[in-house]
C-alpha positions as CSV (number, residue, x, y, z in Angstrom):
1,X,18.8,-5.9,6.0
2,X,18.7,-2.9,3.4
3,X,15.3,-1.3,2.9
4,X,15.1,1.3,0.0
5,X,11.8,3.4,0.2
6,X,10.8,6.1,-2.4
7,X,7.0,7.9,-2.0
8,X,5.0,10.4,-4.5
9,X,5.8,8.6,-7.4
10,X,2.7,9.9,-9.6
11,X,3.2,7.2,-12.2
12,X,6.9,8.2,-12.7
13,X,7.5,4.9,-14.0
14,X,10.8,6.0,-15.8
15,X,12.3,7.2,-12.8
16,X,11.9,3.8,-11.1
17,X,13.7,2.1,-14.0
18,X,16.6,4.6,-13.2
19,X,17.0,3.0,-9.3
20,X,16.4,-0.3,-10.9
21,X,20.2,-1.3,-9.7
22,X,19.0,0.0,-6.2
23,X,16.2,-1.4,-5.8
24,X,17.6,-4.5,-7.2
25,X,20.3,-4.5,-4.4
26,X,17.6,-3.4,-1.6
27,X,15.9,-7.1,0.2
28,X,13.0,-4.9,0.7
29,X,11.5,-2.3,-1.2
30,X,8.4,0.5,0.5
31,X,6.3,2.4,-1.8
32,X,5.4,5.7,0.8
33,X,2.3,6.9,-0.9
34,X,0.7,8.9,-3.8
35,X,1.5,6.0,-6.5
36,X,-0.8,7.5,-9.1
37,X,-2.3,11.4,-9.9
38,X,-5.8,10.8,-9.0
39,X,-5.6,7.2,-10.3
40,X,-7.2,3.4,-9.3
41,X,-6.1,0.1,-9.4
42,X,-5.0,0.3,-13.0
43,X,-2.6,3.0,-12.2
44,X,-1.2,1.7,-9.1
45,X,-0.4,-1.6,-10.8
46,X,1.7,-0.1,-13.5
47,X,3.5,1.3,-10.7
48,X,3.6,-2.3,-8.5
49,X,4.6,-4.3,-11.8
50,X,7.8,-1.7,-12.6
51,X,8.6,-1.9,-8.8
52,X,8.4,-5.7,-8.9
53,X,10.9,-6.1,-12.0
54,X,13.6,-5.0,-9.5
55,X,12.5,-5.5,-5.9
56,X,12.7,-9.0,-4.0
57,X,10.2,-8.2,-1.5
58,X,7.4,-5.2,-1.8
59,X,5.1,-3.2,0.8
60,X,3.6,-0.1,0.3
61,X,0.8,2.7,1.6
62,X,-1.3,4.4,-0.5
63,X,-1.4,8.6,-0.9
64,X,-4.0,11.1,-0.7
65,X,-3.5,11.6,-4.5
66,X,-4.6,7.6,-5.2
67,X,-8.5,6.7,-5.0
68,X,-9.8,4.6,-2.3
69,X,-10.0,1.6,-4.6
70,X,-5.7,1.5,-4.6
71,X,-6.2,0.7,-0.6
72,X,-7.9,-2.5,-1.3
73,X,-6.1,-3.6,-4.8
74,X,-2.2,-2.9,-2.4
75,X,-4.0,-5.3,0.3
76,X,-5.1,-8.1,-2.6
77,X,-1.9,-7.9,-3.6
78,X,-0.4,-8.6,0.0
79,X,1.8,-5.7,0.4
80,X,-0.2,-3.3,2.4
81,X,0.9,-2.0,5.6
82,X,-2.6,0.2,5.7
83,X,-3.3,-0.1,9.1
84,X,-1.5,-3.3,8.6
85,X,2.3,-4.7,9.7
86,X,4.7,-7.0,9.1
87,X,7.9,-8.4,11.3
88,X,11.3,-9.8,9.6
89,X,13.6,-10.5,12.3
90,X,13.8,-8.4,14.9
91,X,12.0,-5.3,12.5
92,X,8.5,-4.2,12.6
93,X,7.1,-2.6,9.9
94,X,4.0,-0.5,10.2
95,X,2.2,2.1,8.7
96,X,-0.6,4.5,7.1
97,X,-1.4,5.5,3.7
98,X,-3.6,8.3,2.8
99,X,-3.3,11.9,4.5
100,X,-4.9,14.5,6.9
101,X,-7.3,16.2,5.7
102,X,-6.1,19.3,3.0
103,X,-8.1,22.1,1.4
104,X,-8.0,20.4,-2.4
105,X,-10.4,17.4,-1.3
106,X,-8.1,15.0,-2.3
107,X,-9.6,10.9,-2.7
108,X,-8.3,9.6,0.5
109,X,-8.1,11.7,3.4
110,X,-8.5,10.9,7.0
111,X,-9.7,12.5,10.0
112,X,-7.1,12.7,12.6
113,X,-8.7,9.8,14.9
114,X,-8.6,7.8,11.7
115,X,-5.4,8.3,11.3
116,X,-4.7,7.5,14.6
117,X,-6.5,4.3,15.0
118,X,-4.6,2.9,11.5
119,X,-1.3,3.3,13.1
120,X,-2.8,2.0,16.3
121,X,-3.9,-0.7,14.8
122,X,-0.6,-1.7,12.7
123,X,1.7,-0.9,15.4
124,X,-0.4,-3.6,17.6
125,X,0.4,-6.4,15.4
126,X,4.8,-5.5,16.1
127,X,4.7,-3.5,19.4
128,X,7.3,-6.3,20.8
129,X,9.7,-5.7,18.0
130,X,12.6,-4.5,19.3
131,X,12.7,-1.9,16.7
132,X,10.2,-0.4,14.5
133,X,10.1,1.3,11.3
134,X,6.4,3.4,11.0
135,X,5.5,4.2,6.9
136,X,3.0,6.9,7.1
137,X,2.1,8.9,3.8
138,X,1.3,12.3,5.7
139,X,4.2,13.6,7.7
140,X,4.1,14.6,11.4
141,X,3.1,18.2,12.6
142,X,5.8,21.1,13.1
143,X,8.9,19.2,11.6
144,X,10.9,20.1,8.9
145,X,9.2,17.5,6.7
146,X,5.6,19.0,6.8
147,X,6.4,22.6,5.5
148,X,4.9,23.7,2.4
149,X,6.1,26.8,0.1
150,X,5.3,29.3,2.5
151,X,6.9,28.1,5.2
152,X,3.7,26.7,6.9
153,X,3.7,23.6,8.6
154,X,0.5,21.1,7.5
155,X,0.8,17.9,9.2
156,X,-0.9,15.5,11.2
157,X,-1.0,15.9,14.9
158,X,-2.1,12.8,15.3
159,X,1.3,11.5,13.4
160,X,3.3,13.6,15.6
161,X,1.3,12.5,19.4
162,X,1.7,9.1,18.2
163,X,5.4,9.6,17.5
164,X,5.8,11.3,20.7
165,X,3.6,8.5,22.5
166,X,5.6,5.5,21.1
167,X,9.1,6.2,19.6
168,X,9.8,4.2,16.7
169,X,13.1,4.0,15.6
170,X,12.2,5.6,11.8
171,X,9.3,7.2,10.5
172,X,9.3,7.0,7.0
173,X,7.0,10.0,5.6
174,X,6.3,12.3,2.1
175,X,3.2,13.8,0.8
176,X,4.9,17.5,0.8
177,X,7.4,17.3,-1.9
178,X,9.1,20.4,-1.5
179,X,9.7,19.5,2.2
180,X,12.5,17.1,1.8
181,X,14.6,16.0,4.7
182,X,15.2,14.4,8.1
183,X,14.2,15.5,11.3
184,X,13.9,14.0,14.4
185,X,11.2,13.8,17.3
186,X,12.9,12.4,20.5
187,X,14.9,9.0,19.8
188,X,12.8,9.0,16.1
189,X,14.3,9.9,12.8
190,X,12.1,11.8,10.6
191,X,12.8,10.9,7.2
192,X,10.8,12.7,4.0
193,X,12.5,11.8,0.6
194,X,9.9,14.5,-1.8
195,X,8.6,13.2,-4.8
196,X,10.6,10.3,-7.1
197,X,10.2,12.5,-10.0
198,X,12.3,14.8,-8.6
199,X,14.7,11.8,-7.6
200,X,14.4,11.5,-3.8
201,X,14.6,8.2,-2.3
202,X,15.5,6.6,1.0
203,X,17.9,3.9,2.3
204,X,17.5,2.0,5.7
205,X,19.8,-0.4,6.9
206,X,19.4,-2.7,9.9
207,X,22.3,-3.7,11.3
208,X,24.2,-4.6,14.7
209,X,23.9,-0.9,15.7
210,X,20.4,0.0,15.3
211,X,18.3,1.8,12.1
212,X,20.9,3.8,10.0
213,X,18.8,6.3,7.8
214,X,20.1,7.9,4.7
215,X,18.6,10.5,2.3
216,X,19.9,9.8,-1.4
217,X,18.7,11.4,-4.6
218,X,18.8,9.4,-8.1
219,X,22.0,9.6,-10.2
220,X,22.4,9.0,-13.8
221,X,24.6,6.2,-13.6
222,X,21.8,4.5,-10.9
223,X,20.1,2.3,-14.2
């Protein structure tokens, strides 16, 4: 199984054309967060309906940059893994939109026991998946994927005890654009692709060996 998952899209609905062969090749496609720039359900659905040209199967989380209103509008449309989960095969898929809490008072922020009791309550519904792949907009504390310009780190504890606590095999994470890249915690990968504007994306395959993770960026011949 080939998952492709790209995150902080902010209506970059030209960039998603450009991975349309990807995503086209992909049997499941996971939006990580921050579909719109302060937008609603209109927004997010201009980005769902580009998605869906390519994508055989969708799931996605909403970002701290998307209003409430896009939690409930991904669930009506069935692919919300907000505190929510789905199983195909021997994968379980979990995960957590929005984000800690940040200084800009951003539409859909969440206290760290909320955070904690979303992925509590997803990961409930695949714990006996013998693997797991966790989707979580807001990256885990003191890892390569939470540092913003100045070097401080601004993720969620509550990601990283719950990491720590249950050792999925992937965590798929964004929200901080300039903090690209993988990390690990334990036996989990850490995987942040930055924003799709700026071209990141991520591939997962599932194969006989495990979760293979791998960090791509979009190329002009990608159409």
């Amino acid at each position: 199984m080939r998952i492709v998952s790209f995150g902080d899209v902010h209506m970059a609905l030209p960039t998603i054309e450009r991975l349309g062969s990807v995503l086209a090749a992909a049997d499941l496609v996971i939006v990580s967060g921050d579909l719109t720039n302060f937008g609603g359900r209109d927004d997010a659905a201009c980005v769902l309906s580009a998605t869906r040209r390519y994508a055989r199967q969708l799931l996605a989380v909403s970002g701290n940059l998307d209003c409430r209103d896009v939690i409930e509008f991904l669930d009506e449309q069935g692919v919300s893994l907000h505190g929510d989960a789905r199983r195909f095969g021997d994968l379980g898929i979990f995960g957590c939109g929005g984000s800690n809490i940040t200084p800009f008072a951003t539409p859909t922020e969440l206290s760290e026991p909320e955070i904690e009791l979303l992925l509590q309550r997803g990961y409930a519904a695949v714990r006996d998946a013998p693997r797991l792949l966790m989707v979580c907009h807001t990256p885990p504390a003191n890892t390569a994927t939470d540092r913003i310009t100045n070097g401080r780190h601004v993720g969620s504890p509550a990601v990283r005890a719950f990491i720590e606590a249950f050792q999925p095999a992937v965590c798929i994470t964004g929200h901080i654009h300039e903090s690209a890249g993988v990390d690990r915690i334990g036996r989990t990968t850490v995987v942040n692709a930055g924003a799709l504007r700026d071209g990141g994306y991520v591939v997962v395959d599932s194969g006989p060996g495990g979760l293979e993770v791998c960090l791509r960026r979009v190329t002009s011949d990608e159409r």
